[in-house]
C-alpha positions in Angstrom: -12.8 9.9 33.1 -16.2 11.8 34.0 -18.0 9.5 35.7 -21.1 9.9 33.3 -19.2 9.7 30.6 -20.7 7.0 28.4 -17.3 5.8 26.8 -15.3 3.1 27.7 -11.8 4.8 27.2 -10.7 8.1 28.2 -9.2 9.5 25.1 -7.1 12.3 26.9 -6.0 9.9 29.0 -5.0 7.3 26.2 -2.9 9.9 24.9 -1.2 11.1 28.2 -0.3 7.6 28.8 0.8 6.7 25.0 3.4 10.0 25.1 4.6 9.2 28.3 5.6 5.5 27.8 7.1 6.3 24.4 9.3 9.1 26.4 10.3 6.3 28.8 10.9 3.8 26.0 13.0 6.7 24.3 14.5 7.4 27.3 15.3 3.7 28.1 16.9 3.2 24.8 19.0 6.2 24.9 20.7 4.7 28.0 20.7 1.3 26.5 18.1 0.1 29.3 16.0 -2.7 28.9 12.6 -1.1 27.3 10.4 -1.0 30.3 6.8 -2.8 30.7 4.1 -1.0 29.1 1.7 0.2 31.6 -1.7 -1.3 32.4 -3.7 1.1 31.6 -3.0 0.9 27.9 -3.5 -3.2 27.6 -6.2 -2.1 29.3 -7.3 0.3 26.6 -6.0 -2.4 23.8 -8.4 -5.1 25.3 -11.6 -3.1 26.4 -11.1 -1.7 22.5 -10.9 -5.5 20.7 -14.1 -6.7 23.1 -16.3 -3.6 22.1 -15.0 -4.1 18.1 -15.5 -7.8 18.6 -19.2 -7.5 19.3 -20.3 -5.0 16.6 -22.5 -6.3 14.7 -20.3 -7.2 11.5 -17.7 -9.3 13.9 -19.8 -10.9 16.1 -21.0 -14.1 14.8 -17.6 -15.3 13.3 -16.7 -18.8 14.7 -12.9 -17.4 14.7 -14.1 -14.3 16.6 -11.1 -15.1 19.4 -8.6 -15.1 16.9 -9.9 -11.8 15.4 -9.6 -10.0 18.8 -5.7 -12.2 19.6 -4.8 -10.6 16.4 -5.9 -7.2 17.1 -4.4 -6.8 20.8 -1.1 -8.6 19.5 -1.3 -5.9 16.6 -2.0 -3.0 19.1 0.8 -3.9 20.8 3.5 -4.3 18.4 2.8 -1.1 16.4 1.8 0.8 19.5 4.8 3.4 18.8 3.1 3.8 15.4 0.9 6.5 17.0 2.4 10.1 16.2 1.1 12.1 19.0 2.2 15.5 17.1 0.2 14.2 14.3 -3.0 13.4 16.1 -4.5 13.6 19.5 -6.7 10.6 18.6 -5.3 7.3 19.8 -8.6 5.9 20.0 -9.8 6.7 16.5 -5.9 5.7 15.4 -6.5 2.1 17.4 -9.8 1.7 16.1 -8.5 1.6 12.6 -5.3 -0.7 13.7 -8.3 -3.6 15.1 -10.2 -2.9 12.4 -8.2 -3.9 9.8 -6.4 -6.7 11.8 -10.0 -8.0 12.1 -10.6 -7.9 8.3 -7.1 -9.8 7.5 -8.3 -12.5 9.8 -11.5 -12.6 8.0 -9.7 -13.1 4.6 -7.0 -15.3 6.3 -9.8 -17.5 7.5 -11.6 -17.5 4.1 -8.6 -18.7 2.0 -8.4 -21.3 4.3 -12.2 -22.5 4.1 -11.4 -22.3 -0.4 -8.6 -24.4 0.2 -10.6 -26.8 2.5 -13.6 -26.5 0.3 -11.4 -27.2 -3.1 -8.9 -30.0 -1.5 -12.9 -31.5 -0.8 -14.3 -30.8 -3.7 -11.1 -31.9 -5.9 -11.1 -35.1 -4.1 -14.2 -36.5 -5.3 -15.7 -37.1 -2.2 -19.2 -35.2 -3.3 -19.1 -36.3 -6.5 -22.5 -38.3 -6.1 -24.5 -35.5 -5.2 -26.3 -37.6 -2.5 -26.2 -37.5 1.2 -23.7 -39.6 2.5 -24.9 -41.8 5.9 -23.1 -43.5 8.2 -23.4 -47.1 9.6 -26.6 -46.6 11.2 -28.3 -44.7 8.1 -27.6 -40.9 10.0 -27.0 -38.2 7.1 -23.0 -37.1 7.6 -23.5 -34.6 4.3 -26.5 -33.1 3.2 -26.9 -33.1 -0.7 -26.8 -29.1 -1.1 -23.2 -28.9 1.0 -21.3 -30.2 -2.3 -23.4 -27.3 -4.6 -22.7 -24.8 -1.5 -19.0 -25.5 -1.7 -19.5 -25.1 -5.6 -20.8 -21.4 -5.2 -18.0 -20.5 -2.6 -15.5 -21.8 -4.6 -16.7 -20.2 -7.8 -17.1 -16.7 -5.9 -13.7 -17.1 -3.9 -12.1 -17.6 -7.5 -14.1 -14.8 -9.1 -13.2 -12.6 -6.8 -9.5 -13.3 -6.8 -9.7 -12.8 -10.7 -10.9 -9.1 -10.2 -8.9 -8.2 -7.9 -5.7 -9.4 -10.5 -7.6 -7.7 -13.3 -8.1 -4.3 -11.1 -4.3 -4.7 -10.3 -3.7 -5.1 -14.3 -5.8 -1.6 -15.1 -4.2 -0.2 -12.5 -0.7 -0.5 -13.5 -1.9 -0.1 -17.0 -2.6 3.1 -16.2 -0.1 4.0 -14.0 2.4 3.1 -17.2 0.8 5.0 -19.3 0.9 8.3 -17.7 3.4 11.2 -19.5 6.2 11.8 -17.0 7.2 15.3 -16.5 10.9 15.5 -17.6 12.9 17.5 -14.9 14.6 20.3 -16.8 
C-alpha cells in the first residue's frame, strides 16, 4: 500500500490475497487436504472493514452495534469464496455490500425483537394506567409517555409489515398476469 495512501485496505492487494487462498483451498480439496487457515491479512481486511462500517454515521449509535460488526465478520468469512475474481477486481466494494446488508438484517432482527418485547408489554396490561409507575421509595420506574411510545412503534412496526405483504400481493399479482410467450 502507498504509504500516503488514505485508505485503510489495499484493494489490489485484497484481491491478490482472495485469488491465492481460493487457489490453495481449491488445491487442498482436490487432494482431499484439510482446507488450510485463511491468511491474516484478509481477517485483517474483514475486521478493519466492519470497524470503519460500524462508525458511519447511520450505524454508530445502535446499542447492538457489536453484534452488527460479529455478524458482518462471521458473514465475510463464511461467504468469502462468494467473490468471483473473473467477475470483479473489487473485493472491497464486493465486502462492503456483504457488511452492509448483514448490518441492516441485524437492525431488523433487533427491531422484531423490541415489537415483540414492546407487544408481550403492552398485551400484558402492565401500562394500562397511563401513569408513571414508582417504586417503594416514590422513584418513577416508567414515565407516562413510554406506554404511548410503545403504542406508536407498535402501530408503525405493524404498518409496515402490512405493506410490505400488500407490495408482495401486487407484485405477484402482476407477475400472474403477464402473457407468457408460447415456445413454438
Amino acid at each position: 500500500m502507498a504509504e500516503n495512501s488514505n485508505h485503510y485496505i489495499d484493494n489490489q492487494k485484497f484481491l491478490e490475497y482472495l485469488v491465492k487462498y481460493k487457489e490453495k483451498v481449491a488445491d487442498a480439496k482436490e487432494q482431499n487436504l484439510e482446507q488450510p487457515k485463511m491468511p491474516e491479512f484478509l481477517g485483517k481486511c474483514f475486521f478493519d472493514l466492519t470497524e470503519h462500517m460500524a462508525r458511519r454515521s447511520e450505524f454508530i449509535n445502535y446499542s447492538f452495534n457489536d453484534e452488527m460488526r460479529s455478524d458482518a465478520r462471521e458473514n465475510c468469512i463464511q461467504y468469502w469464496y462468494t467473490f468471483d475474481a473473473t467477475k470483479s477486481n473489487n473485493p472491497f466494494g464486493y465486502f462492503s455490500i456483504l457488511v452492509w446488508r448483514a448490518f441492516v438484517r441485524r437492525i431488523l432482527k433487533e427491531k422484531k425483537q423490541q415489537y415483540v418485547k414492546y407487544k408481550l408489554t403492552f398485551n400484558s396490561g402492565v401500562l394500562d394506567s397511563r401513569e408513571s409507575l414508582t417504586d417503594s421509595d416514590g422513584n418513577a420506574i416508567v414515565e407516562a409517555n413510554l406506554a404511548d411510545n410503545m403504542h406508536d412503534f407498535i402501530q408503525n412496526y405493524e404498518q409496515k409489515m402490512q405493506e410490505k405483504k400488500n407490495l408482495k400481493k401486487i407484485k405477484a399479482a402482476k407477475k400472474n398476469s403477464k402473457p407468457r410467450k408460447v415456445k413454438k
